[in-house]
C-alpha positions, 0 to 999 in steps of 0.5 A: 376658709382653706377649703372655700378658697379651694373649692371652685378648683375642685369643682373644676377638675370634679366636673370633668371626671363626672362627664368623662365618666358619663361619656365612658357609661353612655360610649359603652351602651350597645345603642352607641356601637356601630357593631355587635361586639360593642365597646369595651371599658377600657377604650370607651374610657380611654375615647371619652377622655380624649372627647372631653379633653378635646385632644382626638387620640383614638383607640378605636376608629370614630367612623367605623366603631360608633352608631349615629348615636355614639357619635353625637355623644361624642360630639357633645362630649367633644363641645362640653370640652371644649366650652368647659364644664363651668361655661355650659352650667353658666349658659344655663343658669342665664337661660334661667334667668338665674344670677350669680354669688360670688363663690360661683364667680369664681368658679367661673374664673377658674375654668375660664382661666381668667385673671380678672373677675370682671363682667364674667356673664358677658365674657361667657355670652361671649365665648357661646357667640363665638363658639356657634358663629365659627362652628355654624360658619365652618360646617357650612364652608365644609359642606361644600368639600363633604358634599361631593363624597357623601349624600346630603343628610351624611355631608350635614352630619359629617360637616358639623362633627368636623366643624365641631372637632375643628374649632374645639381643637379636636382631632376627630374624624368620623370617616372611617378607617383612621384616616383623618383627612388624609383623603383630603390633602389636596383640597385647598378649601376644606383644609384653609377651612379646618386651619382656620377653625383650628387657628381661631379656637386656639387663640382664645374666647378673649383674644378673639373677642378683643380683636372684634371689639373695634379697638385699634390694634395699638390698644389691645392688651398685652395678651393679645399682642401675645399671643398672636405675635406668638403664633404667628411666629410659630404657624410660619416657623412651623410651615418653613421647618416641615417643608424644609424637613419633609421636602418634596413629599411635603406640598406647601399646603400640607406643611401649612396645615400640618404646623396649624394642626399639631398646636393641639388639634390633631388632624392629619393631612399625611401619614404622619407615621411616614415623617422623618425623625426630623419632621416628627420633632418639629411636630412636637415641639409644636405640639408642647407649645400648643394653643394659647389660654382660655382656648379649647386647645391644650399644651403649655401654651404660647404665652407660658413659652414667650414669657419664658423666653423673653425672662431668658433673654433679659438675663443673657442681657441685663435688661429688665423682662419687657415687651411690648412697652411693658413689664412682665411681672416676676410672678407670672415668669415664675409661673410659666416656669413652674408649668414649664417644668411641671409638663416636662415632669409629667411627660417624661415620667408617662413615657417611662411607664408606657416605654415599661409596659410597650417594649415592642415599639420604639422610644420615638412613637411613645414619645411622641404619642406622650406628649400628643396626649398631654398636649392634648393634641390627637396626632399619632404614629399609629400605635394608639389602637395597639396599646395595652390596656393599661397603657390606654389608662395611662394616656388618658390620664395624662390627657387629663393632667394636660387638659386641666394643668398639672398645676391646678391638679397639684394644687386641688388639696394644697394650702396656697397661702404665703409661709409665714416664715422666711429664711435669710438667702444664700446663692447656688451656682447655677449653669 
């Protein structure tokens, strides 16, 4: 019984290493290397990991290091990710004309990250519809920026790998040189376009879908309202901030994009190595909070910080922890707290260990490319193609951990059931 309960979770987390492991196997064949030397293990593993995570740290360049078919295998990887391993089985079973048991229910329900099993067929038709409407929209609006820099057979391609990377909230590029959209940072077109891919995909397949529905903004559910008061917040809050810290070598624009891309996408605009101290903070606050759940993004996600923020202040004022008209139940404040520091746990223990193997580069740039990588985000100093080996290793799994939760990684093998003995209670000073 403990086992069946279980099992769709494993099932989950299984069916990302096998793609990982597949993409790292397909990365290092000579077909997919754009030179003679090839790919090695180390950074094929480390490149298909940030693929399916949707995260975009790199270890080698995109553009320069991958044929054309290495790069639509990182394409693939990149959607396999961002739509979930489950999302893509079940888009075939449908097209199969196959149904569904309960076990497989489930299983859907736990990659999606849904609280209800209801109308779960729908919700993933849904989540395809919405993934090709937005991706076929954005390679389209993209086109017009590529076109002037690349032939008409290369601007189509570089237009879906961008539109690709963009709305699955990773930071890929494939025009070479490590250089992101640095060249592109005065195009007003191209980086609305990629912000609003970014800003869309990380919102989530059921905010979006309930945002279309036609339903008066009053009805939306409490998640909606969630999240995008939440991120609102932090897209405005984030764009003041980074304008106020970089000052005049921050445009408005570039501040703007910059607050949309570190919630977990990745690109960059700027030499993001060149921010100040100041600067790179904002961008990693960001980048912890990241996108919302049932996204393609990744981080601890905007409800879990809102949830807990909204618990503190109903302590600092002995009210009950409302919004919006409603209660938000104990249960769900003690999970946001749990995932909470669950996160802090595992950034702060891969710092140590990446701090241990890289002395050479400061406390500052491992933090920092820490806590990208767990929050699957894909920005960076510039120190990823300088890591050790095992230092690659070491990121990757903590893409891993954050693309699936800590959470769901600790509980895989646990017995979830309620203890069947209590204790009587006893307080703790606390502050």
């Amino acid at each position: 019984m403990k086992s069946k309960r279980l099992k769709p979770r494993r099932m989950v987390v299984l069916g990302f290493l096998c793609v990982i492991l597949l993409g790292t196997v397909l990365l290092m064949l000579p077909a997919a290397s754009a030179t003679d030397r090839g790919i090695s293990f180390v950074d094929s593993l480390f490149t298909s990991t940030s693929a399916v995570c949707v995260t975009g740290l790199v270890s080698v360049d995109a553009g320069t290091s991958f044929s054309l078919f290495g790069q639509v295998v990182l394409a693939a990887l990149i959607q396999i990710g961002g739509l979930g391993i489950t999302s893509i089985g079940v888009i075939v079973i449908l097209s199969a004309g196959g149904r569904f048991g309960i076990g497989k229910q489930r299983l859907i329900k736990e990659s999606l990250n849904l609280s209800s099993g209801k109308g779960l067929t729908v919700v993933v038709r849904a989540v395809l519809y919405v993934t090709v409407a937005f991706e076929l929209l954005g390679a389209v609006c993209s086109y017009i920026s590529f076109s002037k820099d690349f032939s008409t057979g290369d601007a189509i391609g570089v237009s879906l790998f961008h539109s690709i990377a963009a709305f699955n909230n990773a930071g890929f590029d494939v025009l070479g040189n490590f250089q992101s959209l640095t060249g592109y940072h005065s195009d007003v077109w191209l980086c609305l376009v990629t912000s609003g891919l970014i800003i869309f995909g990380g919102l989530g397949f059921f905010v979006i879908s309930e945002m279309v529905s036609g339903k008066s903004p009053r009805r939306w559910s409490l998640q909606t309202k969630v999240v995008l008061s939440t991120t609102l917040i932090l897209l405005a809050g984030g764009t003041v901030l980074l304008k106020f810290t970089e000052g005049s070598s921050f445009t408005w624009l570039d501040a703007f994009f910059q607050s949309v891309s570190a919630r977990t996408a990745g690109f960059a605009s700027v030499e993001i190595g060149a921010m100040s101290k100041a600067g790179l903070l904002v961008l990693m606050v960001l980048m912890f909070i990241g996108a919302s759940p049932g996204s393609t993004g990744g981080g601890v996600k905007t409800t879990t910080i809102f949830v807990l923020f909204q618990k503190a202040r109903s302590v600092i004022f002995n009210k009950h922890c409302t919004v919006f008209k409603r209660k938000i139940p104990e249960a769900v404040v003690m999970k946001a707290f749990t995932v909470f520091a669950m996160a802090v746990g595992v950034i702060i223990f891969s710092t140590f260990l990446v701090c241990v193997l890289e002395p050479e580069f400061t406390f500052q740039q491992i933090f920092f490319e820490i806590i990208s990588g767990y929050a699957t985000t894909g920005l960076s100093t510039g120190i990823t193609p300088s890591l050790c080996a095992a230092s690659k290793i070491i990121i990757s799994i903590t893409m891993f951990v954050g693309r699936l939760g800590p959470l769901t990684i600790a509980t895989i093998w646990l017995n979830r059931d309620a203890p069947a003995v209590t204790y009587s209670e006893e307080d703790v000073t606390i502050g």
